[in-house]
C-alpha positions in Angstrom: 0.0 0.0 0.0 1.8 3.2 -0.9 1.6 5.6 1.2 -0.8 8.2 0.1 -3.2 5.4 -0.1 -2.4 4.7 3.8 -3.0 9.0 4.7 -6.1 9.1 2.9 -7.8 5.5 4.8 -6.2 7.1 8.2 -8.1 9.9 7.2 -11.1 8.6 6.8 -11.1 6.4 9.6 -10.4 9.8 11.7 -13.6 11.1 10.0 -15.7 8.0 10.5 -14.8 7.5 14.3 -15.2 11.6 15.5 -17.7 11.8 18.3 -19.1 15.2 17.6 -18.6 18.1 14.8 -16.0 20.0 16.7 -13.7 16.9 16.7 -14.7 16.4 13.1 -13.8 20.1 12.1 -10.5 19.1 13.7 -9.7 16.1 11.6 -11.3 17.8 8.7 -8.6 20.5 8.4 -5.6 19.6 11.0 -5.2 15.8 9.4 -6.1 16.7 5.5 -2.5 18.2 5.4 -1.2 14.4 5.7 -3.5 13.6 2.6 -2.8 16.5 0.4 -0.4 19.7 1.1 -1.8 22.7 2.0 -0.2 25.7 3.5 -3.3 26.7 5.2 -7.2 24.7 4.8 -10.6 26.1 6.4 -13.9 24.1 7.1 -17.1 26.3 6.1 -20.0 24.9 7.0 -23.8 26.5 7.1 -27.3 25.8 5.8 -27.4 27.6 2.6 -25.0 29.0 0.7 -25.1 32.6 1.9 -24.5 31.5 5.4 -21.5 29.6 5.2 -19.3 30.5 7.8 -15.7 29.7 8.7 -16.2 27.2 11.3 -12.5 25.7 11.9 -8.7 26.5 10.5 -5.9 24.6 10.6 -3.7 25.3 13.1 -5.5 26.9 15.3 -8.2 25.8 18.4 -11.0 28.7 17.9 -11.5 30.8 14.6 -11.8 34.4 15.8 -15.0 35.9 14.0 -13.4 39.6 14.1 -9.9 38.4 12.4 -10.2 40.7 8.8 -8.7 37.4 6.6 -11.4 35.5 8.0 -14.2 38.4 7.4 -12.6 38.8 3.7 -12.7 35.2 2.8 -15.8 34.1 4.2 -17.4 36.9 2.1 -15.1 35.9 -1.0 -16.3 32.7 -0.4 -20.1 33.1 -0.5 -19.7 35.5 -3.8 -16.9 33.4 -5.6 -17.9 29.7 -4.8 -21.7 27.8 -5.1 -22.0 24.6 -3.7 -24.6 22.0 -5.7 -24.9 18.6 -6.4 -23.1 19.1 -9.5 -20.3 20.9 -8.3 -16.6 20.1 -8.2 -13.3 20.8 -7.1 -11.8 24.2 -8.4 -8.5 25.1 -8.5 -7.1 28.6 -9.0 -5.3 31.3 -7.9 -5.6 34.3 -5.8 -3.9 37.1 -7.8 -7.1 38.5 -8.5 -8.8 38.1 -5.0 -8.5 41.8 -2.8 -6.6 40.6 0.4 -2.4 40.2 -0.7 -1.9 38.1 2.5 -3.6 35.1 1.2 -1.3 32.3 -0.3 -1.1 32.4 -4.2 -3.2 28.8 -4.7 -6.5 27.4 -3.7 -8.5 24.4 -4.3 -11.6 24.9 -3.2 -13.5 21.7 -2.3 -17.2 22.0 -2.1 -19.1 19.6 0.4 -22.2 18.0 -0.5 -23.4 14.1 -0.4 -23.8 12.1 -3.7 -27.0 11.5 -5.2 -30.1 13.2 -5.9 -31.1 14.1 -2.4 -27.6 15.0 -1.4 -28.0 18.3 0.0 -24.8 21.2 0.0 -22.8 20.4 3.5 -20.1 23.3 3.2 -16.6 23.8 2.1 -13.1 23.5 2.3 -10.5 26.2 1.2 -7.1 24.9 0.8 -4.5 27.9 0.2 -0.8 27.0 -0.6 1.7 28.7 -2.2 2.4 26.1 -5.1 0.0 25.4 -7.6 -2.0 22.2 -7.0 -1.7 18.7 -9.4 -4.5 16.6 -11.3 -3.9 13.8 -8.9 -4.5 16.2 -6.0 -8.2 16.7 -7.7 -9.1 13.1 -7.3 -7.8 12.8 -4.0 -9.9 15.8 -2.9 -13.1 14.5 -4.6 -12.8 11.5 -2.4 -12.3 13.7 0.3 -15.5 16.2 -0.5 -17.8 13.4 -0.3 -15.9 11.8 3.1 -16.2 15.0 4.9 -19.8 15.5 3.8 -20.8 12.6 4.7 -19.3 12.9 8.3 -20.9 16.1 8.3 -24.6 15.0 7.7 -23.8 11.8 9.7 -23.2 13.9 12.7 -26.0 16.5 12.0 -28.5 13.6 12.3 -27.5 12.3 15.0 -27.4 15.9 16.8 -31.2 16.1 15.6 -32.8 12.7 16.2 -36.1 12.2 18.7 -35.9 10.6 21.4 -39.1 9.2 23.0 -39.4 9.3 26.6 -39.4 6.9 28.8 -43.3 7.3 30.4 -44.6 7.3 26.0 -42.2 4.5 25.0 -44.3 3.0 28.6 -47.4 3.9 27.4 -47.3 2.9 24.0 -46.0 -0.5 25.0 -49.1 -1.1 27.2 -51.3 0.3 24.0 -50.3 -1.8 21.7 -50.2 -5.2 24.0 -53.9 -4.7 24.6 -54.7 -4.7 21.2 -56.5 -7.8 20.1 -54.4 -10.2 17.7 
């Protein structure tokens, strides 16, 4: 097994096996640097496309909301980049972007799940300061739909119902009086 092909199964069992989102958002862009380089990578996560929102960076243990990089880019983001079921990773560079602190290459990876019903998830901005390779592409498309899928895994499980105890009770008793 060579060792990219190691990374990227590491890096999916990190996804698979977080217990909550934050710990995913930490995989997601502290352990993608082991599958593919990146001088810098931020998660963006949100409900529709003009709320995504910077939700983790690499390197770093809380994204600070006032930071102007962060304001810029999430704003850049939310103009430049649209997240559908059809969309795919972009690469580029940042020569024409406003802020001259940002690294000269992205890829920008959007999140959503396969399929029909597969709904946008979010983003991933990888900035580096060499230009990225056609291998890098494939490897990042596997990653999208990884990340994505950790991401609505974890989002249903955050939302599910739980009955009560007294109903689950109650309903037990209805139903075993029911004639056969």
């Amino acid at each position: 097994m060579s060792e990219a092909t190691a990374a990227l199964l590491q890096f999916e069992f990190r996804i698979r096996g977080a217990e909550d989102r934050k710990a995913l958002r930490y995989v997601a862009v502290n352990e993608l640097t082991g599958v593919v380089d990146a001088d810098e990578v931020m998660l963006l996560t949100g409900y529709d496309q003009r709320h995504f929102r910077i939700m983790a960076v690499s390197g770093v243990s809380k994204v600070d909301r006032t930071a102007p990089l962060i304001q810029y880019l999430e704003s850049h983001i939310r103009r430049q980049f649209i997240v559908t079921r059809e969309s795919t990773v972009q690469f580029g560079s940042t020569a024409d972007w406003d802020d001259t602190s940002v690294p000269p290459f992205f890829a920008w990876v959007p999140l959503h799940q396969p399929g029909p019903r597969g709904r946008p998830e979010g983003g991933m901005l990888l900035l580096r300061y060499r230009a990225f390779s056609d291998r890098e592409q494939a490897l990042l498309t596997h990653v999208s739909q990884v990340v994505a899928h950790g991401i609505a895994a974890l989002r249903g499980r955050a939302f599910q119902y739980k009955v009560p105890v007294r109903r689950k009770l109650g309903l037990t008793a209805f139903l075993s009086a029911l004639p056969v």
